[in-house]
Phi, psi and omega in degrees: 000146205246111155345159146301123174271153197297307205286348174288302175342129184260201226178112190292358156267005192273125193278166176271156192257101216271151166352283197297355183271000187241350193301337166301329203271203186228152173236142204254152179231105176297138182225177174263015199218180179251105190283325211303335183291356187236352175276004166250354150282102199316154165080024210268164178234118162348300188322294188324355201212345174257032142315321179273336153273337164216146201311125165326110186188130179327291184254039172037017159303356169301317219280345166295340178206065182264121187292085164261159202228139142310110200255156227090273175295345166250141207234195182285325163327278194303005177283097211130356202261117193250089167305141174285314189248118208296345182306325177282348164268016179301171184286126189280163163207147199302318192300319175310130167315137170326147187248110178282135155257042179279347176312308218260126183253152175186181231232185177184112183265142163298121128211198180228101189306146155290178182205083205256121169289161207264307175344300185320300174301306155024016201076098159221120182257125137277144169261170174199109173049061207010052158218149164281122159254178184261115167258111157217192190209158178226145172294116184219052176303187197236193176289331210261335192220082176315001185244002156319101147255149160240152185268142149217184187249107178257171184251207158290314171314315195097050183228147144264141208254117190302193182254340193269001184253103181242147146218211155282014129306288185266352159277345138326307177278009192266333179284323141341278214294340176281308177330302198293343198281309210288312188278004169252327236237324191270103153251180212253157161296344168320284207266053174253112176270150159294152144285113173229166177187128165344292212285010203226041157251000000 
């Protein structure tokens, strides 16, 4: 039977990771399908692919806390990997106790990484039917995966826009917001750098 691996683990010396110590890097988004394949076809459309980055649903509002990993010590091995007990995907903190992983049962799903320069996300005003919104992401590791990041969403106001908030608004901007992410944001792994850094070998 195959361990969890360990390097997914976070670590009570491990700092939370601001925006600007990753902006060289790639952040991985698991799709079910391999877009790179359809992102090497002419005549291909945003539409055509965003299915595939969130989950099916009339208003794509998944794309308000949409779940992305740091890619380098997590690699394309780790992608599919589902824990069996949902409690662990809660938010880590030093103060919790350590997770063995001889403990932890889990699964392993066919997917595929995507590959999103991190720069691209950033603090990015979207205009959207002439107001700006904020595209970043935050470090959010978890009990299982330190290398867990999230995407969100501001409005103008400076609110962030939930994920459970659907109407005709928002689901137009989420589909905005997914456009920009695939034609500004989706690189190849050729040009994806890993994250590595001395204190986390």
């Amino acid at each position: 039977m195959a361990l969890y691996p360990s390097i997914l683990l976070p670590k009570k010396a491990y700092p939370l990771l601001a925006n600007g110590e990753i902006s060289n890097n790639a952040l991985i988004r698991e799709t079910t399908t391999n877009l790179y394949l359809l992102l090497g076809k002419k005549g291909y459309t945003p539409d055509d692919i965003l299915p595939f980055i969130v989950a099916p649903q009339p208003s794509l509002r998944e794309v308000f806390e949409l779940s992305l990993f740091l890619y380098g010590y997590y690699d394309e091995r780790y992608c599919g990997i589902r824990v069996n007990d949902k409690t662990l995907y809660a938010d880590w903190t030093r103060e919790q106790p350590g997770v063995a992983v001889e403990t932890i049962q889990f699964t392993q799903e066919s997917v595929w990484p995507l590959f999103l320069a991190a720069k691209k996300l950033d603090r990015q005003l979207i205009d959207f039917n002439g107001e700006e919104h904020l595209l970043s992401f935050s470090h959010k590791p978890t009990r299982v995966n330190y290398w867990h990041f999230e995407l969100w969403v501001k409005d103008s106001a400076g609110a962030r826009i939930p994920r459970d908030k659907s109407n005709t608004h928002t689901r137009y901007l989420a589909k905005s917001l997914l456009e920009y992410i695939i034609t500004e944001a989706v690189i190849f792994k050729a040009d994806a750098m890993p994250f590595k850094r001395s204190d986390f070998d």
